[in-house]
PASEBA-1860 file (N, C-alpha, C; in nm, 3 decimals):
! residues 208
1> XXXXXXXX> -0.015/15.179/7.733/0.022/15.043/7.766/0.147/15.001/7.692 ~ 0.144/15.025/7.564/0.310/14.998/7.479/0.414/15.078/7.545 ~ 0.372/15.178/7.576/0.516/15.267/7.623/0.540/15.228/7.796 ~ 0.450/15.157/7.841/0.458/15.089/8.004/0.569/14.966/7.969 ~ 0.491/14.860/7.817/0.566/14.775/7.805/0.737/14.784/7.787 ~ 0.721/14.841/7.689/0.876/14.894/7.645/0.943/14.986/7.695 ~ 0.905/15.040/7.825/1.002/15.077/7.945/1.023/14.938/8.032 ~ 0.931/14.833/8.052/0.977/14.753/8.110/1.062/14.627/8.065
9> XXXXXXXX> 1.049/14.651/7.956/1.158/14.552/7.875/1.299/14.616/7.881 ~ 1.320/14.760/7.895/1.430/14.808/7.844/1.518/14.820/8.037 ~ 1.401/14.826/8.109/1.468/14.829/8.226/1.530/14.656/8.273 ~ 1.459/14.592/8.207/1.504/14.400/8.259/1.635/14.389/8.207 ~ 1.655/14.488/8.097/1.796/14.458/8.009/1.901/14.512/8.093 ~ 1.875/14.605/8.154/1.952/14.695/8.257/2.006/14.681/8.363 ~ 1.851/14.550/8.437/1.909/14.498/8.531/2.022/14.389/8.491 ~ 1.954/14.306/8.382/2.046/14.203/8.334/2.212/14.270/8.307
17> XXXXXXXX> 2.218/14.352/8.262/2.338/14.396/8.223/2.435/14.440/8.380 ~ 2.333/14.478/8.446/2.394/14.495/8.648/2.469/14.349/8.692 ~ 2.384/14.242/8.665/2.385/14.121/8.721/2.500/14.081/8.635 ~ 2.539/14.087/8.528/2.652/13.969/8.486/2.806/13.975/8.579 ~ 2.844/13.911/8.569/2.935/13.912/8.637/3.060/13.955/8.585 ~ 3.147/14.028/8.607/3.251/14.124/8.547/3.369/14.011/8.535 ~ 3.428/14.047/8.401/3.548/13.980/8.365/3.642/13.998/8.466 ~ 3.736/13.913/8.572/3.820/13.959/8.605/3.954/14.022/8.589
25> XXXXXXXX> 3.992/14.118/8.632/4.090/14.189/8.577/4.288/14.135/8.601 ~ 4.296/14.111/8.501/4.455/13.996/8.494/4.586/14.128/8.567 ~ 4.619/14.056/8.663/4.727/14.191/8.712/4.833/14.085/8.697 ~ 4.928/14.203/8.641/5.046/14.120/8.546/5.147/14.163/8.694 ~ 5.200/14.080/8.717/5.309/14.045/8.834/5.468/14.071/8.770 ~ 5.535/14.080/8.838/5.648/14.105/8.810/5.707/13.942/8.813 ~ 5.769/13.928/8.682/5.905/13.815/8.633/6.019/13.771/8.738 ~ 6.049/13.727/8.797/6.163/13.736/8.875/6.236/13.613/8.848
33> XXXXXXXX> 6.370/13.618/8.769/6.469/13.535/8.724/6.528/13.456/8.826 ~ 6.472/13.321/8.889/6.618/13.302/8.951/6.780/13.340/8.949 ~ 6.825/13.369/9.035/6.975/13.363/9.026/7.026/13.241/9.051 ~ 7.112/13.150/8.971/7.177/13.047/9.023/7.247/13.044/9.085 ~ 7.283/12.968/9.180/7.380/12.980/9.307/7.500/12.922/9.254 ~ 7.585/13.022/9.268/7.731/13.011/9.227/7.831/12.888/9.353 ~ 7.891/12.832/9.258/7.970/12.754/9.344/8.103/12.732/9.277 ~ 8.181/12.700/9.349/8.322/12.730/9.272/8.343/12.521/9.158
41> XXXXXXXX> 8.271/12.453/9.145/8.278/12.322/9.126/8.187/12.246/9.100 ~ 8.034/12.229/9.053/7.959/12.171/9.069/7.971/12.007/9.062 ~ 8.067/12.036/9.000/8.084/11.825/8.985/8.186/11.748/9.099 ~ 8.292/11.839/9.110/8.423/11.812/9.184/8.459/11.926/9.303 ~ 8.475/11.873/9.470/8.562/11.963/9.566/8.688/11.985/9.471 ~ 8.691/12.132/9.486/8.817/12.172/9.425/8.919/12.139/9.549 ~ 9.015/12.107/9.450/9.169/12.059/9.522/9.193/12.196/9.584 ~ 9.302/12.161/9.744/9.358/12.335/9.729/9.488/12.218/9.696
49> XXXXXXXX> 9.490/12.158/9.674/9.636/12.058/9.648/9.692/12.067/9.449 ~ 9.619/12.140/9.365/9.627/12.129/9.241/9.719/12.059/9.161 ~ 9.720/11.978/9.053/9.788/11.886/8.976/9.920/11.982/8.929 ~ 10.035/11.948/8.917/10.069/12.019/8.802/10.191/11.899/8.751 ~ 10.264/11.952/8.638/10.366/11.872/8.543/10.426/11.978/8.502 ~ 10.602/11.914/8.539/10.733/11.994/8.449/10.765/11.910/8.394 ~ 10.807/11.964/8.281/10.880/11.906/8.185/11.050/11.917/8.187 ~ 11.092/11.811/8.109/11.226/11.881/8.069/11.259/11.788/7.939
57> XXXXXXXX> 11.239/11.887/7.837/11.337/12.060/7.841/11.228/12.108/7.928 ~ 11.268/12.224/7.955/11.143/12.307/8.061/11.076/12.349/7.887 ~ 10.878/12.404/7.955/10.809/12.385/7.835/10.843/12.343/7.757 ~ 10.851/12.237/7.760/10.847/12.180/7.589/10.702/12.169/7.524 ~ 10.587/12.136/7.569/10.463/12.107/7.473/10.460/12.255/7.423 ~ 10.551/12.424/7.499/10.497/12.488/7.374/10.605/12.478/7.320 ~ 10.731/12.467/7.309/10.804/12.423/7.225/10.737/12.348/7.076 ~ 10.700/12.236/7.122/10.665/12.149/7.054/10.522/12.239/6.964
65> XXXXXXXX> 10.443/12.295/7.000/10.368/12.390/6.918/10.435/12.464/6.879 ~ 10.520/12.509/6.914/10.624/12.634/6.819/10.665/12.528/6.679 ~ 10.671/12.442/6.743/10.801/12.377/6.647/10.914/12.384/6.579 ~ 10.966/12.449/6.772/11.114/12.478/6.800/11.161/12.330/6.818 ~ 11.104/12.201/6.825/11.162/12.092/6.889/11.058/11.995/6.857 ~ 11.126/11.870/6.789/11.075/11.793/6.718/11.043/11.675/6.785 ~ 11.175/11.610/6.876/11.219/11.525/6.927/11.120/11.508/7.058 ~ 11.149/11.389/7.102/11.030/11.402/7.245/11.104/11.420/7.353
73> XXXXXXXX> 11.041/11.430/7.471/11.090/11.498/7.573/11.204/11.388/7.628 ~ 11.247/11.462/7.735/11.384/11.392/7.850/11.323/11.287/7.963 ~ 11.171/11.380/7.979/11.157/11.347/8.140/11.008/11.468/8.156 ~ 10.919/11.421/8.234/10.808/11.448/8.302/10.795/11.416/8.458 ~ 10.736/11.480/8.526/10.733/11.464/8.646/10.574/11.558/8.645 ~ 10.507/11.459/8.732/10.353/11.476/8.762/10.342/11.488/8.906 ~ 10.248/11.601/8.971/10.284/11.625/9.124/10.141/11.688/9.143 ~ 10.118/11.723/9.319/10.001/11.812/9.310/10.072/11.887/9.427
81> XXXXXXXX> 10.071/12.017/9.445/10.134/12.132/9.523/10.033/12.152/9.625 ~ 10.108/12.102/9.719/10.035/12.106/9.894/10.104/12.329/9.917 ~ 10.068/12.373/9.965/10.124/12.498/10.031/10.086/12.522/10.188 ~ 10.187/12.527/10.265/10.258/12.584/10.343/10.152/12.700/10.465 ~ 10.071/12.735/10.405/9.991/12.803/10.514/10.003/12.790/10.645 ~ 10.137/12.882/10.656/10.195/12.917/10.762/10.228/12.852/10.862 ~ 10.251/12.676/10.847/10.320/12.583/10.939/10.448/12.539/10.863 ~ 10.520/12.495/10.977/10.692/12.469/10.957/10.662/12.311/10.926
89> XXXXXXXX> 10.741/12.342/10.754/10.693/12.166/10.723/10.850/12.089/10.726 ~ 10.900/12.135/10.729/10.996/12.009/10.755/11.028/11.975/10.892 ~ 11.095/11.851/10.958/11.116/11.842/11.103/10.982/11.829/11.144 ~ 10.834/11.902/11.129/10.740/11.948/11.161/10.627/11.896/11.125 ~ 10.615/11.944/11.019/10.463/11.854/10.942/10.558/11.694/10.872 ~ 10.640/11.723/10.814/10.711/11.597/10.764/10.833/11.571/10.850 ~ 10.779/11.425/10.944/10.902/11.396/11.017/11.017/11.354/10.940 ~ 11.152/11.389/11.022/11.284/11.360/10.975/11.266/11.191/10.948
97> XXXXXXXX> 11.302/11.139/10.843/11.353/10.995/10.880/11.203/10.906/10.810 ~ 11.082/11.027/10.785/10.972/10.899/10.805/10.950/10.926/10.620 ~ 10.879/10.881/10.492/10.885/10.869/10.366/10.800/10.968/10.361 ~ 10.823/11.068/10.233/10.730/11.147/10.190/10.704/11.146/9.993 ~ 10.609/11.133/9.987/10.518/11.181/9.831/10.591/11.259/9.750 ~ 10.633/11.366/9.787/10.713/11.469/9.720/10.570/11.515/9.702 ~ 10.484/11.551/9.756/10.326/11.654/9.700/10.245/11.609/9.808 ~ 10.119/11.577/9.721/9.970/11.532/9.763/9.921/11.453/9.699
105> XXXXXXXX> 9.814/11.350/9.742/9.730/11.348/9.661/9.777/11.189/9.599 ~ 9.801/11.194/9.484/9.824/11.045/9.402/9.965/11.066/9.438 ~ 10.054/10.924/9.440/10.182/10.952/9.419/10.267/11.035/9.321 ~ 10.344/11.094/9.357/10.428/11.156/9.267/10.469/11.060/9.131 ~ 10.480/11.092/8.992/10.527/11.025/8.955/10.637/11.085/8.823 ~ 10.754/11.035/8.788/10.836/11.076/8.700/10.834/10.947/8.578 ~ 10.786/11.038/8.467/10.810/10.995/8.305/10.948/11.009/8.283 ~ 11.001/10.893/8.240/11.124/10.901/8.141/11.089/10.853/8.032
113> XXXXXXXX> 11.103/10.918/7.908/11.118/10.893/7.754/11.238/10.882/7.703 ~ 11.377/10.836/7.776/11.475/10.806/7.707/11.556/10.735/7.843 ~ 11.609/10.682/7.834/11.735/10.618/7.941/11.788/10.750/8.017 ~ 11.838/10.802/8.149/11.936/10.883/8.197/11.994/10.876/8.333 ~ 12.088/10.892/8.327/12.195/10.820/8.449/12.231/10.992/8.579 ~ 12.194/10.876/8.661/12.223/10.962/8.816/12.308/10.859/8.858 ~ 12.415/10.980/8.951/12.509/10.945/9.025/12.596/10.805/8.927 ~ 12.587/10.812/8.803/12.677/10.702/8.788/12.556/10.562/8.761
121> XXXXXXXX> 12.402/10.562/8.808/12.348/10.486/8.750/12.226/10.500/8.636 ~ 12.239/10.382/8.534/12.151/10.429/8.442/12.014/10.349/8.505 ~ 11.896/10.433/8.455/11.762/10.423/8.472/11.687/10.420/8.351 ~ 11.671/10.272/8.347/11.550/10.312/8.197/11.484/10.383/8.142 ~ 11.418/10.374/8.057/11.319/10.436/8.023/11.166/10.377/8.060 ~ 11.092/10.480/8.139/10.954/10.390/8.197/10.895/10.520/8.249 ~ 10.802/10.451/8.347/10.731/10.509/8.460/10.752/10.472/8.596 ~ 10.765/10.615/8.675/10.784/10.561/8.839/10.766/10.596/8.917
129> XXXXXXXX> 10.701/10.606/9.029/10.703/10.657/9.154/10.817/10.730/9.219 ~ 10.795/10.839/9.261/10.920/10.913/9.293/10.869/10.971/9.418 ~ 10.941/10.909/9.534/10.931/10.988/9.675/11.072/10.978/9.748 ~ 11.067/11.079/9.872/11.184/11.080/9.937/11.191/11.079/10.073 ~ 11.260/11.024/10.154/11.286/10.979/10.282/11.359/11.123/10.340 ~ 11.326/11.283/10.410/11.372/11.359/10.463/11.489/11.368/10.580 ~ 11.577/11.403/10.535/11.680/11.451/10.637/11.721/11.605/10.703 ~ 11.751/11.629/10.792/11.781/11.760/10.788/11.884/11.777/10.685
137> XXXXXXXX> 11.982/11.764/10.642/12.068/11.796/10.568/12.084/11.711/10.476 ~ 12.007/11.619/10.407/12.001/11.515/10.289/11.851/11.465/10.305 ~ 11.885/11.441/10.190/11.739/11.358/10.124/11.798/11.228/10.091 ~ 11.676/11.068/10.092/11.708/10.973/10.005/11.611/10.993/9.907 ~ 11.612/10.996/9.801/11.559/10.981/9.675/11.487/10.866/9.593 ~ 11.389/10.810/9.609/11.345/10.705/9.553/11.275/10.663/9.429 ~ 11.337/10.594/9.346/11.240/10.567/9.279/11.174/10.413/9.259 ~ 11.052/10.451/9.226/10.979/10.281/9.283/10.897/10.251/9.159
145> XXXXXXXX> 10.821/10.103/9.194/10.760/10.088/9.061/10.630/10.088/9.067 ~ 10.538/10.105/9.203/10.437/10.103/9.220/10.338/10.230/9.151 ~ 10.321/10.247/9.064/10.239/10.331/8.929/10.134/10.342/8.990 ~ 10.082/10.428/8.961/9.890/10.494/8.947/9.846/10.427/9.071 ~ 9.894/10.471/9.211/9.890/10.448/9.338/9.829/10.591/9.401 ~ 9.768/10.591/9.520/9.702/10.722/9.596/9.849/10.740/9.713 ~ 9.839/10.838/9.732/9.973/10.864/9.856/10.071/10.790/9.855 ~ 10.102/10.726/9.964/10.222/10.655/9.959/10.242/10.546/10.095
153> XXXXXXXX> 10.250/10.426/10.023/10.282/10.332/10.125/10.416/10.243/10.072 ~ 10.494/10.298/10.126/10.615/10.231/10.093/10.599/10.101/10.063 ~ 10.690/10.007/10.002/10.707/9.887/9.963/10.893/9.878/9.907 ~ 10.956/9.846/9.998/11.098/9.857/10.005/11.120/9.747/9.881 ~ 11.031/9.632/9.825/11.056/9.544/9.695/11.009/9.567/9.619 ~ 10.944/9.713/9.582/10.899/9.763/9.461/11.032/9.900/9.411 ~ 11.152/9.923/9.564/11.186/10.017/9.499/11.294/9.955/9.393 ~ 11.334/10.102/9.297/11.414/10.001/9.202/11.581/10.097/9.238
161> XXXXXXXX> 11.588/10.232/9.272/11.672/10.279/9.237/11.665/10.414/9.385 ~ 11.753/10.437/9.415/11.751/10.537/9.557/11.873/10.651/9.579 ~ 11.917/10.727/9.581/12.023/10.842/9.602/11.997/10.943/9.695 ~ 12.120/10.940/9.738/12.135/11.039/9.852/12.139/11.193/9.740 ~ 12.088/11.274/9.827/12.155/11.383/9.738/12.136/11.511/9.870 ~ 12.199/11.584/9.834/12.225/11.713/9.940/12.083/11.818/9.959 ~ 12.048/11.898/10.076/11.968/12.005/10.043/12.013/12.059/10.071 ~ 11.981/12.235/10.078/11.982/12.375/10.111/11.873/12.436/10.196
169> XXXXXXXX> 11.949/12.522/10.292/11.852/12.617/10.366/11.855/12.749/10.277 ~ 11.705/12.764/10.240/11.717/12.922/10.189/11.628/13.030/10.312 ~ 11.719/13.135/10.306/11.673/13.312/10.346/11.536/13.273/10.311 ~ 11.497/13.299/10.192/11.325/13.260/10.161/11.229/13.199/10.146 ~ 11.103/13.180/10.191/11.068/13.027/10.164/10.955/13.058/10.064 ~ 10.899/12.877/10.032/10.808/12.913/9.893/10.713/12.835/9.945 ~ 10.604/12.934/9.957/10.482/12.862/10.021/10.409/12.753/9.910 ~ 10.423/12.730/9.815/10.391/12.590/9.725/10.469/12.481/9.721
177> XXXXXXXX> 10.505/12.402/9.729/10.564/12.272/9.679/10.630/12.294/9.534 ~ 10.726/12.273/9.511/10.746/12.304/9.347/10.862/12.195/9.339 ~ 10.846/12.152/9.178/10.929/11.998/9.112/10.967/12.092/9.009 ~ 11.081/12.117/8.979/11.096/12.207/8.801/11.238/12.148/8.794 ~ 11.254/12.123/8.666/11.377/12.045/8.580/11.444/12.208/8.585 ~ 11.544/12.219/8.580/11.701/12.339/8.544/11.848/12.296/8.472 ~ 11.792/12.330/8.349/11.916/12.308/8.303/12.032/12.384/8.350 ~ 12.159/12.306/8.375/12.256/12.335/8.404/12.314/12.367/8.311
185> XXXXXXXX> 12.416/12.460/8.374/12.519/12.581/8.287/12.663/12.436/8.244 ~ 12.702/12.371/8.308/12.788/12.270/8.313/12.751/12.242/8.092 ~ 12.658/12.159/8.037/12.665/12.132/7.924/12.496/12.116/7.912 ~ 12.475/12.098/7.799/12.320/12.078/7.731/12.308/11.955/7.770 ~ 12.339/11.846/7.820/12.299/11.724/7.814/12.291/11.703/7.967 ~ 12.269/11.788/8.045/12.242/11.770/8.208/12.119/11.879/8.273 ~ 12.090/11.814/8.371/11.982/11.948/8.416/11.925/11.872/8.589 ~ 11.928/11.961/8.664/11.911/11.915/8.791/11.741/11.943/8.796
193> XXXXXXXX> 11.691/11.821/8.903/11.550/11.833/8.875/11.505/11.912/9.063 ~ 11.472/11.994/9.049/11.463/12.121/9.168/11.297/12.097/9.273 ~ 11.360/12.020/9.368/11.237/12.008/9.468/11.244/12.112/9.565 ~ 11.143/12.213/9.583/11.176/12.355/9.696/11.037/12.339/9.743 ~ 11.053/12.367/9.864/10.951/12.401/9.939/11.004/12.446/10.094 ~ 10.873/12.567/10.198/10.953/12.647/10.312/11.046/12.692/10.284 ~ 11.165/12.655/10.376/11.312/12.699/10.339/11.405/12.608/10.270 ~ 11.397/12.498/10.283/11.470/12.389/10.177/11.434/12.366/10.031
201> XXXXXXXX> 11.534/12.344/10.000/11.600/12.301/9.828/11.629/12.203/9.832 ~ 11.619/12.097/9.736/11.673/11.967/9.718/11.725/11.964/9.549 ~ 11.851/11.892/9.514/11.856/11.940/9.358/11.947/11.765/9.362 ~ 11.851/11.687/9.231/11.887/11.574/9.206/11.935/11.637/9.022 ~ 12.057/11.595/9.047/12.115/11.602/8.907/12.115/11.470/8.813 ~ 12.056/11.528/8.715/12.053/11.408/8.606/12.081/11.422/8.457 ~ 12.152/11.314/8.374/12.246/11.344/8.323/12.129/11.221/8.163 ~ 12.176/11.285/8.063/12.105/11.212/7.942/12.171/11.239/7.842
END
């Protein structure tokens, strides 16, 4: 009878031990990192129109880190470079006769840090709007007073100062818009300020 009992105790344990229910088994999955989605801007549409500024002297801020040059600059000119992708912009995209930005974007504008005289007139020292009225074979040249303006809406009683000046047809054209000061070979105290774009050149000489 003891050895009936204590086979049947030892078999209840057996079953009990059948019946529990099994830990389940943790299957480890694979990690997978998002990739972030690349974008060329997250805060801002990038311009294809981009800002840029010449100086004159040409570079001067590294000048001025060299500290080849102490003195402050002549003249700044602030622009944003439209390019050319493969349409005929003068006559074409910019009618003869009608006002243009000289760029994109905000008005063009030219820093003077000292007084300097075109054609015989002097121009303060300030800030100004700088656009030009297209010709086939001349430009008018404007400068105005309407500051920290978007594009350009003329205002013939804001301009202050205007010149004719000549262009050029070049053999090559330059698919950017470009404003760059050139000093002239003539003396150190002159330098023509160089508007090129397509096949035309425009060169306003200015004298300080």
């Amino acid at each position: 009878m003891k050895y009936f009992a204590a086979a049947l105790f030892f078999c209840c344990i057996a079953c009990n031990e059948q019946q529990k229910p099994s830990t389940p088994t943790t299957i480890q999955k694979d990690t997978i990192t998002p990739v972030a989605k690349e974008i060329a801007n997250p805060y801002e549409p990038v311009d294809v129109s981009p800002m840029d500024m010449s100086y004159l002297p040409v570079d001067y801020p590294k000048l001025k880190m060299a500290k080849a040059i102490t003195t402050p600059p002549i003249a700044r000119v602030i622009y944003s470079r439209p390019h050319r992708q493969g349409r005929k912009i003068f006559g074409n995209l910019l009618k003869w006769g009608e006002p243009w930005r000289l760029g994109a974007n905000e008005a063009t504008e030219i820093d003077l840090f000292q007084p300097i005289t075109i054609q015989n007139k002097k121009i303060p020292q300030g800030r100004y709007i700088l656009y030009c009225i297209p010709q086939e074979n001349s430009w008018t040249l404007v400068f105005n007073s309407n500051i920290d303006s978007w594009g350009l809406k003329p205002d013939p009683q804001k301009d202050l100062f205007s010149f004719q000046i000549p262009v050029q047809h070049s053999d090559t054209t330059a698919e950017y818009f470009t404003i760059v000061f050139q000093p002239t070979a003539a003396n150190n105290r002159s330098a023509n300020l160089i508007m090129a774009w397509d096949d035309v050149v425009a060169k306003l000489l200015i004298n300080y």
